[in-house]
C-alpha positions as a Markdown table, in Angstrom:
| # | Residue | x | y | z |
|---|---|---|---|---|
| 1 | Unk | -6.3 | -9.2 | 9.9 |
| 2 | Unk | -6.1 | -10.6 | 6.1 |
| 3 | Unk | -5.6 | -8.2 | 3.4 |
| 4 | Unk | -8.3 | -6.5 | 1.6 |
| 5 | Unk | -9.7 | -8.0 | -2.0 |
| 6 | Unk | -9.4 | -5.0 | -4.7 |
| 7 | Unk | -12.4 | -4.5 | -5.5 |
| 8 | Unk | -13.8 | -5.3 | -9.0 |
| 9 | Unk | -15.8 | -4.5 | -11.8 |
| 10 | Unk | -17.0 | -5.3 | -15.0 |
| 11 | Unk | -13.6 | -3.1 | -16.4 |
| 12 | Unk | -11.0 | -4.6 | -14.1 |
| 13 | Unk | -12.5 | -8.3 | -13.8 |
| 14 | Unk | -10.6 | -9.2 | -17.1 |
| 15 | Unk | -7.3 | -8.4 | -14.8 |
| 16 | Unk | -7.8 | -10.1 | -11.2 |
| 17 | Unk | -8.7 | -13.2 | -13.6 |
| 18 | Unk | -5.4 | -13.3 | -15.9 |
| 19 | Unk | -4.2 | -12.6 | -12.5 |
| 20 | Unk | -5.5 | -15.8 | -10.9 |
| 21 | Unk | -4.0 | -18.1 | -13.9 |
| 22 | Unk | -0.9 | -16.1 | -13.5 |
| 23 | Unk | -1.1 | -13.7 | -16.6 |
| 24 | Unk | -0.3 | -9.8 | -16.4 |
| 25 | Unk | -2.7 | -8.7 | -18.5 |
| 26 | Unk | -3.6 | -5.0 | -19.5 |
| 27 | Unk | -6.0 | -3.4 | -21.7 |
| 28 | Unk | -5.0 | -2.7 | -25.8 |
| 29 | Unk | -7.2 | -0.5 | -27.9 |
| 30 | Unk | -9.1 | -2.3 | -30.8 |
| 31 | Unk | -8.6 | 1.0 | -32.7 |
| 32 | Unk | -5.0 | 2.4 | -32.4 |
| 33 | Unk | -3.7 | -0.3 | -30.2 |
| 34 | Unk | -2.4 | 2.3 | -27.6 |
| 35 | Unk | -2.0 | 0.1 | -24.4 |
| 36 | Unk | -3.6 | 1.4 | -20.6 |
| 37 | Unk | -3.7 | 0.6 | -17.0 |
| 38 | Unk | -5.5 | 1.4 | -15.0 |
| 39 | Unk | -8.3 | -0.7 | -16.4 |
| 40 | Unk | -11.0 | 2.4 | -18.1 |
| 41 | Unk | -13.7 | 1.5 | -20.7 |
| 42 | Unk | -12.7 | 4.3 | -23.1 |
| 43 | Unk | -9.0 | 4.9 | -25.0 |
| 44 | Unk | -7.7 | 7.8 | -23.6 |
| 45 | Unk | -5.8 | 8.0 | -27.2 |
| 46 | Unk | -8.4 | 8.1 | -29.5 |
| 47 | Unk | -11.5 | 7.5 | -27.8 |
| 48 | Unk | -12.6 | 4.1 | -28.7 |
| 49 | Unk | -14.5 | 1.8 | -26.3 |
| 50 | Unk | -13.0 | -1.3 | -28.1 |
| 51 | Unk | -10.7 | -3.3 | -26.3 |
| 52 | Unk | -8.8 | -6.4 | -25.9 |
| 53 | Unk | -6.8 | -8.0 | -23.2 |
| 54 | Unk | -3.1 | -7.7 | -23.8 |
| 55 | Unk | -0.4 | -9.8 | -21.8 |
| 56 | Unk | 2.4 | -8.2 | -20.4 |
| 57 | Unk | 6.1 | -9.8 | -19.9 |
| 58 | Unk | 6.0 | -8.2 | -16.2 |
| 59 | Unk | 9.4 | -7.0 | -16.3 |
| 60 | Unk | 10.1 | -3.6 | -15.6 |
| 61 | Unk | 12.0 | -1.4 | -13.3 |
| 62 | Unk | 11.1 | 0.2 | -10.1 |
| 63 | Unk | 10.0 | 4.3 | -11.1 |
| 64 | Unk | 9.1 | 5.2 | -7.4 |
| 65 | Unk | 8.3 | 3.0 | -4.1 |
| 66 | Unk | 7.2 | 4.3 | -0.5 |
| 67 | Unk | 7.7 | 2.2 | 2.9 |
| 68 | Unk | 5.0 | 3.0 | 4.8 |
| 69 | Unk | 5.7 | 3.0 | 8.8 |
| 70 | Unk | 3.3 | 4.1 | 11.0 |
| 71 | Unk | 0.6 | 3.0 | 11.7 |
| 72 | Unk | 1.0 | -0.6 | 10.4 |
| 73 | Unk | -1.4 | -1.1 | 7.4 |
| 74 | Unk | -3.6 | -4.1 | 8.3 |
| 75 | Unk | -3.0 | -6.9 | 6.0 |
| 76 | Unk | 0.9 | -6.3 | 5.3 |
| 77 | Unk | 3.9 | -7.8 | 6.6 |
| 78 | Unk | 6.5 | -5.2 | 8.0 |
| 79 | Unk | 8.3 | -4.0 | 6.2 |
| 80 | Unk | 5.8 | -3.3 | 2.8 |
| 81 | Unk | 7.2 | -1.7 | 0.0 |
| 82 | Unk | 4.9 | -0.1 | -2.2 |
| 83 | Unk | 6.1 | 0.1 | -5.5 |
| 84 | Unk | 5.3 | 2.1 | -8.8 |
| 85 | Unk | 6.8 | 0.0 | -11.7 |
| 86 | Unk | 7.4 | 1.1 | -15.6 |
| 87 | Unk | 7.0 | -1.8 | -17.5 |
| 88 | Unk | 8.8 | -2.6 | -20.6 |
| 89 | Unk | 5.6 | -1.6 | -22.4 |
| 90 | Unk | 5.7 | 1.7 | -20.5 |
| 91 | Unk | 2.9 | 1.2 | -18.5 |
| 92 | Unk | 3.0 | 2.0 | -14.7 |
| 93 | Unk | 1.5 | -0.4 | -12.2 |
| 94 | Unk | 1.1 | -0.3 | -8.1 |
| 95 | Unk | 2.1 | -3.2 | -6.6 |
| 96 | Unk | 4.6 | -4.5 | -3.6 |
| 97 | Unk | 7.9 | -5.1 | -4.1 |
| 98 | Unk | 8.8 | -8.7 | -2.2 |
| 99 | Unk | 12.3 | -11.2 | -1.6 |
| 100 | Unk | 14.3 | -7.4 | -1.3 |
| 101 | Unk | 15.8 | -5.5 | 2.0 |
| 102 | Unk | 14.0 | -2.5 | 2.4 |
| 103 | Unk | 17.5 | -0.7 | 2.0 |
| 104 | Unk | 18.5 | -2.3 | -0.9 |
| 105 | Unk | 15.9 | -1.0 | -3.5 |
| 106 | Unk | 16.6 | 1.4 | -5.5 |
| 107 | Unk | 15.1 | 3.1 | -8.4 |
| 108 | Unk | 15.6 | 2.0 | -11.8 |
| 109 | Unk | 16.3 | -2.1 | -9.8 |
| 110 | Unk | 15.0 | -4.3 | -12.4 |
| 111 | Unk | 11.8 | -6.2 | -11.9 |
| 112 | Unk | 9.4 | -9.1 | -12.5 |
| 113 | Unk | 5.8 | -9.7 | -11.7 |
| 114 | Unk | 4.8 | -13.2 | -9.6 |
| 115 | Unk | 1.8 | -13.8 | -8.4 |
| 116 | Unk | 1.1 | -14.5 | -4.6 |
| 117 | Unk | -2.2 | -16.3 | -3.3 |
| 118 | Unk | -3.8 | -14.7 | -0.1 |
| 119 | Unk | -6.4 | -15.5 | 1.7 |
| 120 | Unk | -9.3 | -16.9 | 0.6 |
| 121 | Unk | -7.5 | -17.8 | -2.7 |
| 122 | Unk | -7.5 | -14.0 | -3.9 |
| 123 | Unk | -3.9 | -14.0 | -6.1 |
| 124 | Unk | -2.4 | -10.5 | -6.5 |
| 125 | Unk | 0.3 | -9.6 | -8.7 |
| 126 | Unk | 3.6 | -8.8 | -6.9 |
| 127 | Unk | 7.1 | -7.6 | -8.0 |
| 128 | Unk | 10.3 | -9.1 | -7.1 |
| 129 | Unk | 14.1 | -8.6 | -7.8 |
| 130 | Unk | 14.5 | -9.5 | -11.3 |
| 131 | Unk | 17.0 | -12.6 | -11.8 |
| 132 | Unk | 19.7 | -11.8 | -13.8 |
| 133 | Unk | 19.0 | -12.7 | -17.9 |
């Protein structure tokens, strides 16, 4: 079975397409220039609808992660490592976490963002070891 596309909207389609040309991009406030993910059409901060897309670095460390076992989640390779990442901006993101032995991550491992192309072209951000700076 291939993996599920997220699904979109007219909030999030700013994302899955700095995504596709291999950007991390989040939202920034037009007014206080608070940053936010998840994608939302109001500033949690100060209320303002303006917006503008903001590109990440996609480094960050891992806050939490979760292996899920059983049953196999259709679409994933065993083993999957979901992974809740802070970024350097302070943002936390959902992603996988790839190229690592399940008993080798660790909270607080530094990571980068890649981008990985599934099926039907669909690319989906995806974390990684960080190399060494």
């Amino acid at each position: 079975m291939s993996r599920l596309e997220p699904s979109m909207s007219p909030d999030t389609a700013f994302f899955w397409e700095g995504a596709a040309h291999g950007r991390l991009l989040v939202q920034r406030c037009g007014e206080c220039e608070a940053l936010r993910h998840p994608p939302r059409p109001m500033c949690p901060a100060c209320h303002s609808l303006s917006w503008d897309p903001y590109e990440a670095t996609g480094r960050g460390e891992v806050y939490s992660f979760v292996m899920p076992r059983h049953p196999r989640y259709p679409g994933f390779d065993d083993p999957h490592i979901a992974v809740l990442v802070e970024l350097d901006e302070g943002l936390r993101l959902v992603s996988n976490l790839c190229e690592v032995e399940p008993d080798d991550v660790t909270i607080g491992m530094p990571v980068e963002v890649f981008f990985a192309t599934f099926d039907g072209g669909m690319v989906l951000p995806q974390f990684r070891p960080a190399a060494p700076a």
